[in-house]
C-alpha positions in Angstrom: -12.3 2.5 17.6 -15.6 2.1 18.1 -16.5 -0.5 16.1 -13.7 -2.7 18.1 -15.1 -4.6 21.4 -12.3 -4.4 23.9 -14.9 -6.2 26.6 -12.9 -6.2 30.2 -11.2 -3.2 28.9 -13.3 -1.1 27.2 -13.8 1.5 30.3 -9.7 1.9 30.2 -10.4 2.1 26.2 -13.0 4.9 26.6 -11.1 6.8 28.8 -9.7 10.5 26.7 -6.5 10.4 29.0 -5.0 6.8 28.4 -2.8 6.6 25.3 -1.1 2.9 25.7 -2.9 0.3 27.5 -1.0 -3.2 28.1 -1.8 -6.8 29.8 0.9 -8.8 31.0 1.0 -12.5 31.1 -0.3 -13.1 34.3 -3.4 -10.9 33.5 -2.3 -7.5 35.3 -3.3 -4.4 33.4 -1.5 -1.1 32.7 -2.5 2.2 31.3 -1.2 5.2 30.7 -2.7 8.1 31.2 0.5 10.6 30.3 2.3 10.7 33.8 3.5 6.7 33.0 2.4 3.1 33.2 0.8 2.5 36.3 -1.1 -0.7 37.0 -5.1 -0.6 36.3 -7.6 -3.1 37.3 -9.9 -4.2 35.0 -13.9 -4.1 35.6 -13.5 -7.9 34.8 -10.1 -9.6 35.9 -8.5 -12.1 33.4 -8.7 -15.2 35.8 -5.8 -17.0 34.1 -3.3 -17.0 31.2 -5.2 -19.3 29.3 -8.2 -16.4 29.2 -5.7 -13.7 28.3 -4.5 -15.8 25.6 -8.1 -16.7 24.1 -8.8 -12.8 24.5 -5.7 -11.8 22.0 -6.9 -14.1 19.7 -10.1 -12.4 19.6 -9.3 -9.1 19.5 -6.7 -9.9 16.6 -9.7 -11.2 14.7 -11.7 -8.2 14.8 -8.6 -6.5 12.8 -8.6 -9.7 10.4 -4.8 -10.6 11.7 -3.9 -14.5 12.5 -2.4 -15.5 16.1 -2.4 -19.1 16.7 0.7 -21.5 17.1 2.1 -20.9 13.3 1.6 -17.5 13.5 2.4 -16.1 17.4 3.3 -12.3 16.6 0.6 -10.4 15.5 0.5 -6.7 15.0 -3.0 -5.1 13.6 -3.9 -2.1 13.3 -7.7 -0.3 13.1 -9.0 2.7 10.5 -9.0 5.3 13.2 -5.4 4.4 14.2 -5.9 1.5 17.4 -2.8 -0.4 16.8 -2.6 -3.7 18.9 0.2 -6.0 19.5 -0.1 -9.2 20.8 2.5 -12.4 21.4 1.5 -15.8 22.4 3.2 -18.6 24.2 5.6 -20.2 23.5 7.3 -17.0 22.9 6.3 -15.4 26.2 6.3 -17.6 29.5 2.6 -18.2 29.3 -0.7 -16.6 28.4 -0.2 -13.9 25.9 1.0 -10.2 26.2 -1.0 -7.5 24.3 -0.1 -4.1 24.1 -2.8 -1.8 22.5 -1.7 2.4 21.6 -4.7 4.2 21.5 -4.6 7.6 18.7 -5.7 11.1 20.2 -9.4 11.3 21.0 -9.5 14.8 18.8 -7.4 15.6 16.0 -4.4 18.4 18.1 -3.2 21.3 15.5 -0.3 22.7 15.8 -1.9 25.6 18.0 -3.0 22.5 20.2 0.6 21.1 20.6 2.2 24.6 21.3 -0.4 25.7 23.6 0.0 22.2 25.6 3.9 22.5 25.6 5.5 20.4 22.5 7.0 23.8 21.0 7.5 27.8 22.1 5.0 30.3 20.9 7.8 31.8 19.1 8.0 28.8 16.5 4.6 28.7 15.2 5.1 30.9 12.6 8.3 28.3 11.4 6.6 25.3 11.3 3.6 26.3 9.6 6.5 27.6 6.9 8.2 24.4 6.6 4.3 22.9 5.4 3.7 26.1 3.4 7.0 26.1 1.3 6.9 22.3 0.9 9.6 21.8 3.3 10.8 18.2 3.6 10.4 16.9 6.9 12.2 14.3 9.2 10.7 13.4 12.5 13.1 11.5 14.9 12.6 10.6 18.6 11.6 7.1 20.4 8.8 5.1 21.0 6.1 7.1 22.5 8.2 10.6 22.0 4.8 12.0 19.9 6.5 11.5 16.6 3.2 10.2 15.1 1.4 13.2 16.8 3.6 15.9 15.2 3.7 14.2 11.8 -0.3 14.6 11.7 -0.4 18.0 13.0 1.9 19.2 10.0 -0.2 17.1 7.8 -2.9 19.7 9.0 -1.6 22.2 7.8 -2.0 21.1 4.3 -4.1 23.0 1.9 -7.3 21.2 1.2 -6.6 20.7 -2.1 -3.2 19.1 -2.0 -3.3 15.6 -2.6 -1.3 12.9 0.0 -0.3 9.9 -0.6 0.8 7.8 2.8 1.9 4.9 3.3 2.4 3.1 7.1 3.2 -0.7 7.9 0.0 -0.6 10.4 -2.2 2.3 9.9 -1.6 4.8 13.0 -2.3 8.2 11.4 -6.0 7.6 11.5 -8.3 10.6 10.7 -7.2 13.6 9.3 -9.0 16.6 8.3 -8.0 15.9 4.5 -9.8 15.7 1.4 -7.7 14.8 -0.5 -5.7 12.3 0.7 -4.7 8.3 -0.2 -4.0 6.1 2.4 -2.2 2.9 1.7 -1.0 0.0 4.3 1.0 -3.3 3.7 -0.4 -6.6 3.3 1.3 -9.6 4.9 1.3 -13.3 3.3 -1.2 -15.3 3.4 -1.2 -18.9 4.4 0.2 -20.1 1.1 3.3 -17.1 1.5 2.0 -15.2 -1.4 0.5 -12.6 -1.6 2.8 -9.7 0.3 3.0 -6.1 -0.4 5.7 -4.5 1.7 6.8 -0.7 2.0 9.2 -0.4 -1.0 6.5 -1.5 -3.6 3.9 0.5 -1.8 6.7 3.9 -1.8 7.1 3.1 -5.6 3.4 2.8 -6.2 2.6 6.2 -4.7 4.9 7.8 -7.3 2.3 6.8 -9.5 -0.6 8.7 -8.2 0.4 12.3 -8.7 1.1 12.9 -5.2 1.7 16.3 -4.1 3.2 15.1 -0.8 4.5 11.2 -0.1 4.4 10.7 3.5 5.7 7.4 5.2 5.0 7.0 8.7 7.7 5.0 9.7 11.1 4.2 8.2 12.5 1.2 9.4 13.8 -1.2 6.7 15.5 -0.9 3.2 12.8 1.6 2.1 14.4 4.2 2.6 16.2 4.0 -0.8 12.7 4.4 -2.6 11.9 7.0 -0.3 15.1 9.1 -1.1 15.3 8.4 -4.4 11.5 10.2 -4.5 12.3 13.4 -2.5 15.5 13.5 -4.8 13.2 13.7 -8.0 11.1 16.7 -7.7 8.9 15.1 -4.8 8.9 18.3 -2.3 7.2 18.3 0.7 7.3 15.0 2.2 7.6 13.5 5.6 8.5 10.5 7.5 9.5 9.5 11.0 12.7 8.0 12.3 13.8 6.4 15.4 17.0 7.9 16.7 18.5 8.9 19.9 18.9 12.9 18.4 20.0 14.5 15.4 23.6 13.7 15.7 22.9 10.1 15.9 20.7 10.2 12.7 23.6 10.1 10.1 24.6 6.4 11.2 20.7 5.3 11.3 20.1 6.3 7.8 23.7 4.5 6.6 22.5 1.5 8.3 19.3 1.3 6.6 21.0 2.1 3.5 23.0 -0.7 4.0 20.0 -3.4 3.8 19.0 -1.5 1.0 22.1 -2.0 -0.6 23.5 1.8 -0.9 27.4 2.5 0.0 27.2 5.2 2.6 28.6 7.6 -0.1 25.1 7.1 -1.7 23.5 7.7 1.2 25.4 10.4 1.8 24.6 12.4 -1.2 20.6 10.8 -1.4 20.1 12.3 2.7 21.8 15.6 2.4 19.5 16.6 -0.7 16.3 15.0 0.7 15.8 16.4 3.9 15.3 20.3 4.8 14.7 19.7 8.1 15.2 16.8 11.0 13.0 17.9 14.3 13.8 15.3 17.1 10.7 14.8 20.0 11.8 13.5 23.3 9.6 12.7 26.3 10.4 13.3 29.7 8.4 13.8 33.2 7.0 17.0 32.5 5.8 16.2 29.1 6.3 15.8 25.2 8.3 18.4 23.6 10.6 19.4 20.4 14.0 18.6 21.9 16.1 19.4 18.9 15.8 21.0 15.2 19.1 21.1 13.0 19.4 19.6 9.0 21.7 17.2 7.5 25.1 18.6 5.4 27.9 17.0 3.9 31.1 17.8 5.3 33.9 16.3 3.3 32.0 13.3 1.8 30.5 12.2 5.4 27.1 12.9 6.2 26.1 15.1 10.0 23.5 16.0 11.7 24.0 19.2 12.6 21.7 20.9 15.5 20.2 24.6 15.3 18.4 24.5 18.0 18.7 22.6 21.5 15.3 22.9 23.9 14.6 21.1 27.2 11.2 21.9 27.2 11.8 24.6 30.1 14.3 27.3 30.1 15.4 29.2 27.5 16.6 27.4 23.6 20.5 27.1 22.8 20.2 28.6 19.2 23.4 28.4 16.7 24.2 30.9 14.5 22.9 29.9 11.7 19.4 29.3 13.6 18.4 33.2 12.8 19.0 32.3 9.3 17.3 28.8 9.3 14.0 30.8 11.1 14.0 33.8 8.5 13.7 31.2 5.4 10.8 29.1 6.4 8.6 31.6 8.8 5.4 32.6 6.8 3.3 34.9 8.4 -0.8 33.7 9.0 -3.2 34.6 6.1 -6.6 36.3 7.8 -8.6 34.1 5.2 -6.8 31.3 6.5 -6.0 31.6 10.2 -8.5 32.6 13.2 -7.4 34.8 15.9 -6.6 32.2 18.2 -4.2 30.7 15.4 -6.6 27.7 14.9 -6.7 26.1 11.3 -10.3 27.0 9.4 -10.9 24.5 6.7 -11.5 26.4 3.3 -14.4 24.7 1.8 -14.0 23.7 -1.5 -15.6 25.5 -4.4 -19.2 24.9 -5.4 -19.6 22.7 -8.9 -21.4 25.0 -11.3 -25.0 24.3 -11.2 -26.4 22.4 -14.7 -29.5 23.5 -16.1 -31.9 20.8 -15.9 -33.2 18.0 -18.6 -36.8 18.0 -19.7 -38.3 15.0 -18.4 -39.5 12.9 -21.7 -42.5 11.2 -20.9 -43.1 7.1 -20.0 -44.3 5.3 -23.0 -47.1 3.6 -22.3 -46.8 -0.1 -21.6 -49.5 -2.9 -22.5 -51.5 -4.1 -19.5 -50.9 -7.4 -18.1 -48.7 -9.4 -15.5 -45.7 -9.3 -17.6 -45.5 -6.2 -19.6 -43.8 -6.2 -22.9 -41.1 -4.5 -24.0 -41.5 -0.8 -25.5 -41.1 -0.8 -29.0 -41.6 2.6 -31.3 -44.7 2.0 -34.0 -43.6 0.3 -37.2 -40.2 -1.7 -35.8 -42.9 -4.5 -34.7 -40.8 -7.3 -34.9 -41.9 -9.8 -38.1 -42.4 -13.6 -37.4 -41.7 -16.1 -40.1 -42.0 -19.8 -39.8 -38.7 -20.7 -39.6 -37.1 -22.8 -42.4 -35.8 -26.2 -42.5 -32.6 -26.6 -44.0 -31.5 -30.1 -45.2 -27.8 -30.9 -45.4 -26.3 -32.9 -48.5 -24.0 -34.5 -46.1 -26.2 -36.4 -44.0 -28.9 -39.0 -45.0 -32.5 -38.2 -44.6 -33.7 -39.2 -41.3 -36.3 -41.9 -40.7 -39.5 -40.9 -40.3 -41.4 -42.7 -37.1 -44.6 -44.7 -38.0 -46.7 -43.4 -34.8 
């Protein structure tokens, strides 16, 4: 973020609090800063559409994305996870709308999100178990739930030698304290139409690079069937996100995107229910983000169901099923010492040191001749041999004339 110049708003930018920043046609700015949009004034006002307009085109060429009249939609997205979306007129009234989502200033652990509310105390011990014992994770909710924000506190929790392969539309995950990870993004056409790489080639490419984990940070389109067909074939451990109203209403949003992949819903019925081990839905309310639901998918009879364990509003006490004390007893893991401070913050384990090698005599500089231009080293006797080279006379040719000067 900070090689991005956001000019009039780069004091909303910098501020830790604001997480989604917009400007409206007319030039009004909004931020919010977790309690809401409320309207911010810029330190410089836009003074008209026209200079809203020229400012999306300019901030859309810092991220290397195209917004003019052919192209009015534009949706970039940074290295650190600044992901900005801007529309042009005609298809807004005037001017231009941009929308800009800012990532968390500091990477939040899971510690971090229970301790600010996103999950009880109680569950801490579960979801560092569903990472552990390479649980396969779906995260549903709606826009600006914290999906995004839980997906990269699991990924924490990954050992520092697994190896990650994810792949996102725009890159939002950003930073993560991973060494071992691969982070792949789509490519859109360029002005000819070639040249695109959309999610299902980049989902079947990561199968390819001995992935321990395959995470896709959004599932939207007919991906899904590359996805599925991956955590069906020994790919444990993965995770994606999912926009859905709750985990009942999951079933029919996986058949639907089935469907533009071309799978009958008894395919996606069988692919979904082996896949996922887990479905955690985020809502966000006014007093905060937090883990509304957790529950799995079954087959009941040939139809798939989301099936809830565990119902939270973020205040009183959870609804638990009966099955939720045996969902909680086979993924809790209890934290390491070597790996888990008192406060139940994640230490990074250094890798291991590479065994030291003894070191190479130095052989010494052959002396050079003196001179501008030094020639080149040679051991004593190859001294190259000069002959005056031989004329050869072809039978095929007549002699050539010889000149009289």
């Amino acid at each position: 973020m900070v090689d991005l110049m956001f000019g009039p708003l780069d004091e909303i930018v910098r501020d830790p609090r604001v997480t989604d920043v917009a400007v409206t046609c007319d030039g009004k700015v909004w931020a919010d800063r977790g309690e809401g949009m409320c309207e911010c004034p810029a330190r410089i006002p836009f003074r008209s559409p026209q200079v809203v307009r020229e400012y999306a085109v300019q901030l859309c060429a810092q991220l290397g994305r195209r917004l003019d009249d052919a192209q009015p939609i534009a949706d970039a997205s940074s290295e650190e996870g600044v992901r900005i979306h801007a529309v042009i007129a005609p298809l807004v009234a005037q001017g231009a709308s941009i929308s800009i989502r800012l990532p968390d200033r500091m990477f939040s652990s899971l510690s971090t999100l229970c301790g600010k509310g996103l999950f009880p105390r109680e569950w801490l011990p579960m979801m560092r178990g569903l990472v552990a014992k390479q649980a396969t994770v779906l995260i549903t909710g709606g826009t600006g739930a914290g999906k995004t924000t839980l997906l990269k506190a699991l990924l924490g929790e990954c050992g520092p030698t697994e190896r990650i392969v994810t792949v996102e539309e725009v890159r939002e995950l950003g930073a993560l304290p991973l060494t071992n990870r691969v982070s792949l993004a789509t490519r859109e056409a360029n002005v000819e139409g070639t040249g695109a790489v959309g999610l299902p080639d980049l989902v079947k490419a990561t199968l390819r690079m001995r992935p321990d984990r395959v995470v896709l940070g959004e599932c939207r389109g007919e991906e899904i069937a590359d996805l599925l067909r991956a955590y069906n074939s020994g790919h444990h451990g993965g995770m994606t996100t999912l926009h859905a109203d709750n985990v009942g209403r999951v079933p029919s949003r996986l058949i639907s995107l089935g469907l533009l992949a071309g799978l009958a819903p008894q395919a996606m019925t069988m692919l979904a229910h082996d896949a996922f081990d887990v479905v955690m839905h985020v809502e966000r309310t006014d007093a905060g983000r937090h883990i509304a639901q957790i529950g799995r998918l079954v087959d009941r009879h040939g139809d798939l169901v989301g099936q809830p364990l565990c119902v939270w509003d973020g205040a009183s006490p959870p609804k638990l099923a009966d099955d939720w004390p045996e969902f909680v007893a086979h993924w809790r893991v209890d934290a390491a010492p070597a790996e888990r401070g008192g406060d139940g913050e994640r230490i990074s384990v250094p890798l291991p040191a590479r065994p030291q090698t003894p070191p190479v005599a130095a052989t010494p500089t052959p002396t050079r001749r003196p001179g501008r231009h030094a020639a080149p080293y040679r051991p004593a006797g190859m001294e190259p041999q000069y002959t005056e080279p031989r004329k050869v006379v072809s039978p095929w040719l007549p002699p050539r004339p010889s000149s009289s000067r």
